[in-house]
N, C-alpha and C positions, 0 to 999 in steps of 0.2 A: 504493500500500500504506500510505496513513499514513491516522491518525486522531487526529482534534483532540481532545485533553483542553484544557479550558478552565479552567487552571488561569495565575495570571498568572508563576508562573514557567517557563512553557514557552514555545520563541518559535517565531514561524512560521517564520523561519527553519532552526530542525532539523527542523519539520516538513515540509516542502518536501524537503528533502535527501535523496537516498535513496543508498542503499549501492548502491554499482557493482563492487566488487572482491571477490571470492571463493575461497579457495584449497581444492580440494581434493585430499586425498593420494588416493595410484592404487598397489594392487601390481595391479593388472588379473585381482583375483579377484572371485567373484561376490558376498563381500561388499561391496566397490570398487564393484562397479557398482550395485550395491544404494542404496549411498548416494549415488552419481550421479543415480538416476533417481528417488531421494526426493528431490535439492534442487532437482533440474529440475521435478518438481512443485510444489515450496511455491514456488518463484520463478516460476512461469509467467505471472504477469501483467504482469511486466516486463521489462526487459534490461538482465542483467549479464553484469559479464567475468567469467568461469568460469578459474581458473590450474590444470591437473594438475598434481601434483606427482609423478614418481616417484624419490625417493631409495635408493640402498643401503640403508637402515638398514630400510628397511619392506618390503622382497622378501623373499618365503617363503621357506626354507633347502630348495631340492628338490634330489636326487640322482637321478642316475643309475648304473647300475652299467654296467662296461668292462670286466670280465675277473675274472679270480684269478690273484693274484700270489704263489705258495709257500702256496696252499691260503688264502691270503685274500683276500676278495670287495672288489673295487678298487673305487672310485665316487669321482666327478664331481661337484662343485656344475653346475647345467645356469643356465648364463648366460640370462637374458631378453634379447631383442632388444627394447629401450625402445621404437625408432621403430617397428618395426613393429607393437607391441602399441599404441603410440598409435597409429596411420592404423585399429587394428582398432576403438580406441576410438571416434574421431569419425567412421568411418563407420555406428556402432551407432548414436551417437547423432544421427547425420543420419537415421537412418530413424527414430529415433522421434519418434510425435506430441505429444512434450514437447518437442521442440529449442526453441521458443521466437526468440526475437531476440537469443539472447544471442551473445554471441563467447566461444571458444575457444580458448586458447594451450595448449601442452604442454608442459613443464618434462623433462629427467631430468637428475640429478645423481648423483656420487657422492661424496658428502662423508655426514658425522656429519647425524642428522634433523633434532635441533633448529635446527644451525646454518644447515642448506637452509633451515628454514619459518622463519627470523627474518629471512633473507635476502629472503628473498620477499616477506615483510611488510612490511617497509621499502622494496625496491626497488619493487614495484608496489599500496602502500597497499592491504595486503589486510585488510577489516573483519571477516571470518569466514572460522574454518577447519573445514572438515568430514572426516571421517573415516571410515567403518565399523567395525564391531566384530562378532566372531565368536562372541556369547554368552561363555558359562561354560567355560573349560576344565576337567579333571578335578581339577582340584587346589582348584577353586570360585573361579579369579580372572579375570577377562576374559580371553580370549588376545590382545586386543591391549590388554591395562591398562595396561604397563609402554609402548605408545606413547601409549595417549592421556593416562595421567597426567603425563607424562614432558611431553605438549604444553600441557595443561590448566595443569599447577603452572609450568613453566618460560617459558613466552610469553605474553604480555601480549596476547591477543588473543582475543576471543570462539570456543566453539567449539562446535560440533553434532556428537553426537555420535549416529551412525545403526547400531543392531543389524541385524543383519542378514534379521532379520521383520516390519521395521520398514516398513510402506507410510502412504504419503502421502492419508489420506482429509477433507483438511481440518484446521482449526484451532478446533472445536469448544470442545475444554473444553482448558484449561493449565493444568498444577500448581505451586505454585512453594513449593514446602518452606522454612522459617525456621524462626529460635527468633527472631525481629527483634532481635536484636545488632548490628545495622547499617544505620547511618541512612542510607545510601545507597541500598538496595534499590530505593529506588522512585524514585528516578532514572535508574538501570539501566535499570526495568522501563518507562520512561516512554520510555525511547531506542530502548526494539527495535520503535516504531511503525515506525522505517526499515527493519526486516527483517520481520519479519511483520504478514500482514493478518489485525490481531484483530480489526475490525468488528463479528463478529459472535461473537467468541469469550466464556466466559465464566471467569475468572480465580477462582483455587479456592487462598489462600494459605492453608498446613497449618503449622500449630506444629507441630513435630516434635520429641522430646524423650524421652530414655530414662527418668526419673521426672515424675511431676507437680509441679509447684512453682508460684506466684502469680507472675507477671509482675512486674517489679521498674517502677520508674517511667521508666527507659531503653527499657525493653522496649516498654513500652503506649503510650508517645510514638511509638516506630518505629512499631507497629501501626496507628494513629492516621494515622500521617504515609501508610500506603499506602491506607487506606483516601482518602483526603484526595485523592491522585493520582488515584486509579482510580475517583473521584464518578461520571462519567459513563460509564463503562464497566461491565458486569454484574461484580462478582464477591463473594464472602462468602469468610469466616473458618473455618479449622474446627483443631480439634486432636487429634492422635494420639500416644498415650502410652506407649511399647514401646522396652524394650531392644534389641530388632531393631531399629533404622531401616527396615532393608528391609523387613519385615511391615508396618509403617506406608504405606510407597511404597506398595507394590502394594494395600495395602488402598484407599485416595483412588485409585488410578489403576482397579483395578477398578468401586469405586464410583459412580464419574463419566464413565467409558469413554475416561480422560485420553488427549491426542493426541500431547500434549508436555510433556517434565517442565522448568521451567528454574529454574536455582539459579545463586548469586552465587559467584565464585572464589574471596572471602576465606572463605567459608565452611567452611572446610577440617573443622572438625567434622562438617558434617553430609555433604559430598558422598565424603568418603574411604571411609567405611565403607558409604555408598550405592551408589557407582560400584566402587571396587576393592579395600575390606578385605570380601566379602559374607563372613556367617557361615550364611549358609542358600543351596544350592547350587539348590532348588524353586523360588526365586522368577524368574518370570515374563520381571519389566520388563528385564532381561539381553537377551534375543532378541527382544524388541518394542517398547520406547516409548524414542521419542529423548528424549537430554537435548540441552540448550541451556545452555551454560554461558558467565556474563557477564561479563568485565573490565571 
């Protein structure tokens, strides 16, 4: 999955390297497996160790009801059996024609989430954590915002995050939203040759910006600088200028038939109001294009 930019500060050494370690969270609903079976395809051409995760903090609140007690309707939280829902999990995924070579461990805990996924990071060097998400709830915020932002702002570790209409058809076109405020970007963007194969992808970086304003001389350096990275790789410039951000996303990602959206984690202007303050509840990219989000 790598490709050489020939660029002299890049070494073959990180090129050669490839990410082995993978953690994904699991309540073993069909968003969960949703995004199992998206990473099992973007990673099919190689083998990695796949960690489930299922912690307390990320099981759906289900009840049951048991009686009435003096004319009130009694209910039960209904416990998940972890290990059985994992044996239901990797035999699912031993039937399908993604399993791949990869290995499979299964985790459950019940401790706080964040503390489980930093655990995990640390104990078994995990480079990417992935997720599902269940669209827009009614109130127009992810219903799983408050975990994935909660992982995104709080852990230091790359993470993917998979809507739940979200299928795996390639890595065509990538969008990567800036205002270039960050001279890192394309360092980042230079790193994830160890996770995806962009070959043949074509790289689409959108100024993104609630008014118009001239790039300052910080700004048009950063721009400069990823243009500079990504010489021999296909991509171009564009910019979108809406007090929506969101109207902006979906406009580039309809535009371009985008496969995958990736954004920098310091970037907390632009991915807050993109990923979990939305102000329009219509848009789209919510229940179909993954993000990719980078530390």
């Amino acid at each position: 999955m790598s490709f050489i930019i020939n660029t002299p500060l890049f070494s073959f050494v990180v090129l050669i390297k490839a990410m082995r370690n993978i953690l994904i969270l699991t309540d073993f609903s069909s968003n969960s497996w949703n995004s199992i079976e998206y990473s099992l395809a973007l990673f099919q051409n190689k083998a990695y160790n796949f960690y489930f995760l299922n912690a307390s903090d990320i099981q759906e609140d289900e009840f049951e009801q048991v009686g009435i007690d003096n004319g009130v309707l009694a209910t039960v939280k209904k416990v998940k059996d972890s290990k059985k829902e994992f044996n239901n999990l990797i035999k699912k995924i031993n039937l399908s024609p993604l399993k791949g070579a990869h290995t499979f461990t299964t985790i459950s805990v019940k401790s706080n989430l964040i503390s489980a996924v930093k655990n995990q990071i640390k104990l078994h060097k995990i480079e990417l954590i992935i997720l599902g998400t269940n669209g827009l709830s009614t109130q127009g915020k992810m219903n799983i915002g408050s975990i994935s932002e909660d992982i995104i702002t709080k852990v230091k570790c790359s993470t993917l995050v998979v809507p739940k209409e979200a299928r795996f058809v390639g890595l065509n076109e990538i969008a990567f939203p800036t205002d270039y405020t960050y001279f890192y970007e394309a360092k980042l963007l230079q790193n994830i040759n160890n996770l995806l194969d962009y070959k043949k992808s074509t790289f689409r970086f959108v100024y993104v910006a609630k008014n118009s304003e001239v790039l300052d001389k910080e700004q048009l350096w950063n721009k400069e600088t990823l243009h500079d990275y990504f010489i021999n790789c296909t991509h171009t410039f564009h910019s979108e200028i809406n007090k929506n951000l969101e109207i902006s996303i979906q406009k580039v990602i309809d535009e371009f038939t985008t496969d995958i959206v990736i954004m920098a984690a310091k970037n907390l202007n632009l991915f807050e109001q993109i990923l979990f303050r939305p102000k329009i509840n219509s848009i789209k990219y919510y229940t179909k294009t993954p993000f990719l989000i980078l530390h």
